[in-house]
C-alpha positions in Angstrom: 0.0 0.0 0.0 1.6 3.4 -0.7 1.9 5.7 1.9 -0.8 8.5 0.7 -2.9 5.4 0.8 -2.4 4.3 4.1 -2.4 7.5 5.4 -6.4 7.7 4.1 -7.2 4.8 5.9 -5.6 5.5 9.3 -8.0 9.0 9.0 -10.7 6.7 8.4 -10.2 4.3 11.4 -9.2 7.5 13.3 -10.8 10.7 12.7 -8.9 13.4 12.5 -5.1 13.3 13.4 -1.6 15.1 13.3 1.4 14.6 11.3 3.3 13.8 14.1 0.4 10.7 14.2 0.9 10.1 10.7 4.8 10.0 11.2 4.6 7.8 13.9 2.2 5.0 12.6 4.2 5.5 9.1 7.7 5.0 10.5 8.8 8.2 8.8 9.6 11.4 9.8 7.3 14.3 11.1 8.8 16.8 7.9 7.8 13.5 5.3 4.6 13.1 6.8 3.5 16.9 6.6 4.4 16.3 2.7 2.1 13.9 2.0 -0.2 15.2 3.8 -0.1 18.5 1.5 0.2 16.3 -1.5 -3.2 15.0 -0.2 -4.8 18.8 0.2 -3.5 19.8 -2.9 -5.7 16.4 -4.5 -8.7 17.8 -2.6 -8.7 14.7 -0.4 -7.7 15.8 2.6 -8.5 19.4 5.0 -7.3 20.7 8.1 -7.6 23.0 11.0 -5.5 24.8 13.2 -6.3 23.7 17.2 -5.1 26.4 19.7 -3.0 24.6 22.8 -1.9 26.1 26.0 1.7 26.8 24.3 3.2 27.0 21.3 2.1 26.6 17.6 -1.5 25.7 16.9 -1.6 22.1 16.6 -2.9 21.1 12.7 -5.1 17.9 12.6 -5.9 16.7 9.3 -8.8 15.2 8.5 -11.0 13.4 5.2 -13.2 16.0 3.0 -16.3 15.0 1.0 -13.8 13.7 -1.6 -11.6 12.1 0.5 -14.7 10.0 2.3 -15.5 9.1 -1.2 -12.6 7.2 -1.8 -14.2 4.0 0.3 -17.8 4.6 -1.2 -19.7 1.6 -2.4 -18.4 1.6 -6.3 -22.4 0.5 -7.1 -24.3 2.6 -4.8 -25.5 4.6 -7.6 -27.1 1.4 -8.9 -28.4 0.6 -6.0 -30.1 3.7 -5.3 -31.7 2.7 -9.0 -32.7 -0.2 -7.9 -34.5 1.0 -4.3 -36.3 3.6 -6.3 -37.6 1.0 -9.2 -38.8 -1.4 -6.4 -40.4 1.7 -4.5 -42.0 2.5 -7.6 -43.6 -1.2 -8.7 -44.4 -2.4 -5.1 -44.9 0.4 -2.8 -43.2 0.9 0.9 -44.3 -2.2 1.6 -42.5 -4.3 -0.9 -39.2 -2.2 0.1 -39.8 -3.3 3.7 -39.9 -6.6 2.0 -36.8 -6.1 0.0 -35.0 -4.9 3.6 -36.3 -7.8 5.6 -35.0 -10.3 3.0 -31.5 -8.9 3.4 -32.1 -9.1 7.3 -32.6 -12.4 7.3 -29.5 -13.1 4.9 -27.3 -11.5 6.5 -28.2 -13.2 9.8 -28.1 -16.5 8.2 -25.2 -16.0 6.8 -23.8 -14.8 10.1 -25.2 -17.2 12.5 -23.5 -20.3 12.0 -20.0 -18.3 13.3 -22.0 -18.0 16.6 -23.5 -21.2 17.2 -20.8 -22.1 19.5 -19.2 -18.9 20.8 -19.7 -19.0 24.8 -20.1 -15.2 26.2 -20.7 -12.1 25.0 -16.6 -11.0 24.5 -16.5 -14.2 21.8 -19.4 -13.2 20.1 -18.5 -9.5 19.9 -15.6 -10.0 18.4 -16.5 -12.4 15.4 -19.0 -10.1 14.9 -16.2 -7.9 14.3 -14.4 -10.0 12.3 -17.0 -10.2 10.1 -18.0 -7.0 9.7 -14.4 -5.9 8.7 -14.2 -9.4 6.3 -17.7 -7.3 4.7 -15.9 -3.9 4.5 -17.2 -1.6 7.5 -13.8 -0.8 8.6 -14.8 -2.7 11.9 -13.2 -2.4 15.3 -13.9 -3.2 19.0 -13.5 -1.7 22.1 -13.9 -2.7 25.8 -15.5 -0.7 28.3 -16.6 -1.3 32.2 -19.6 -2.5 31.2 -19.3 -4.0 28.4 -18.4 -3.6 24.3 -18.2 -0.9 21.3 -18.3 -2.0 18.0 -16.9 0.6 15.3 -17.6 1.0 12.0 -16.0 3.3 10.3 -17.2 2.8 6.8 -20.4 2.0 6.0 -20.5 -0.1 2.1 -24.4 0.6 2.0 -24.2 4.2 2.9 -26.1 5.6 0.3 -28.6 3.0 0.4 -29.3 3.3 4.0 -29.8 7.1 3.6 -32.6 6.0 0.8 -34.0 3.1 2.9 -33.5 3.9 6.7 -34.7 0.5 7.0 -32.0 -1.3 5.9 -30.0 0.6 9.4 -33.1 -1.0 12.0 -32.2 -4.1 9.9 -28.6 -4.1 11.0 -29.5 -3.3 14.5 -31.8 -6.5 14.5 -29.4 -8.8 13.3 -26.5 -7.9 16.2 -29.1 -8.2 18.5 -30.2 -11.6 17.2 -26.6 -12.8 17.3 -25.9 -11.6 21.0 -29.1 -12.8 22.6 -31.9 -10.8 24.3 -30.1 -10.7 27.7 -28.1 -8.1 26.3 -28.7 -4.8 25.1 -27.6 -3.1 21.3 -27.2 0.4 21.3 -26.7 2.5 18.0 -24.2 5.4 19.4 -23.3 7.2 16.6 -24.9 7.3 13.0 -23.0 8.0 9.8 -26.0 8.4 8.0 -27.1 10.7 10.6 -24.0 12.9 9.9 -21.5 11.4 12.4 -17.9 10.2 11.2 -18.5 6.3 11.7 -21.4 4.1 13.5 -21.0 3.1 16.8 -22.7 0.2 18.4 -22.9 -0.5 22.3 -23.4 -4.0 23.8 -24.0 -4.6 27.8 -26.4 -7.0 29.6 -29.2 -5.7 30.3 -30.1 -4.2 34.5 
């Protein structure tokens, strides 16, 4: 992966970060980083702003624009969004509830034989991570004291999730089919709501 590439990505996963960041995850140093990270601004990929600190300099974080967001956009989405509209159009909401439920239960059966063995909710949190990575969300997790954070910082289906809110709930009901009732699936944070990456929180329920 060339560097300008990999430094896209580590905005992704991150949000926005320095060139000292960049330098250090790179393995290069501070002066190289800030030159890709122009080269990037100049190709309208990437923006920045200056973040007053106690002393010294501003500190400049970098971060993805429109453009730069686009580069892990779902290549099809504009056929998709063809496709939503067409089935809309023939069959009415209820046939693109349909549509929606039918992926629902696809993606849970293709996701529930990973789980049929997993013993607590740690195991099962992480293959679900696993597998939303393997599908392209840019997945991660996180611990906290009461429990787990699953991050996506991509979403493949963006564009049809804004079109079809439905096919969000859908995702929701699928983790909380795979972790079990006893516990409870939290949406946190909602790219198609405007927020840099989804954010789902699992703890047992009170």
């Amino acid at each position: 992966m060339k560097a300008t590439d990999h430094i896209i990505d580590i905005i992704k996963r991150e949000g926005a970060v320095t060139a000292k960041r960049i330098a250090e995850r790179l393995g290069i140093t501070t002066m190289g980083a800030r030159q890709h990270l122009q080269s990037l601004e100049e190709d309208g990929l990437l923006r920045f702003e200056d973040v007053k600190v106690k002393v010294g300099r501003p500190n400049r974080h970098w971060s993805l624009t429109a453009q730069g967001h686009a580069r892990f956009s779902d290549r099809h989405s504009d056929l998709t969004i063809q496709f939503i509209d067409a089935i809309e159009n023939v069959f009415g909401s209820e046939g693109l509830e349909k549509v929606s439920k039918e992926r629902e239960f696809n993606t849970l059966t293709a996701y529930q034989p990973h789980f049929d063995q997993l013993p607590d909710l740690q195991s099962k949190v992480q293959k679900l991570t696993e597998l939303r990575e393997k599908d392209g969300y840019m997945a991660e997790l996180e611990q906290t004291d009461d429990g787990f954070v699953l991050i996506e910082n991509h979403c493949p289906i963006c564009k049809a999730a804004s079109r079809c809110e439905a096919l969000c709930q859908s995702e929701l009901n699928v983790f909380q089919a795979l972790v079990g009732n006893e516990i409870n699936v939290e949406r946190d944070e909602h790219i198609v709501k405007g927020a840099r990456r989804c954010v789902y929180k699992f703890h047992a329920k009170q």
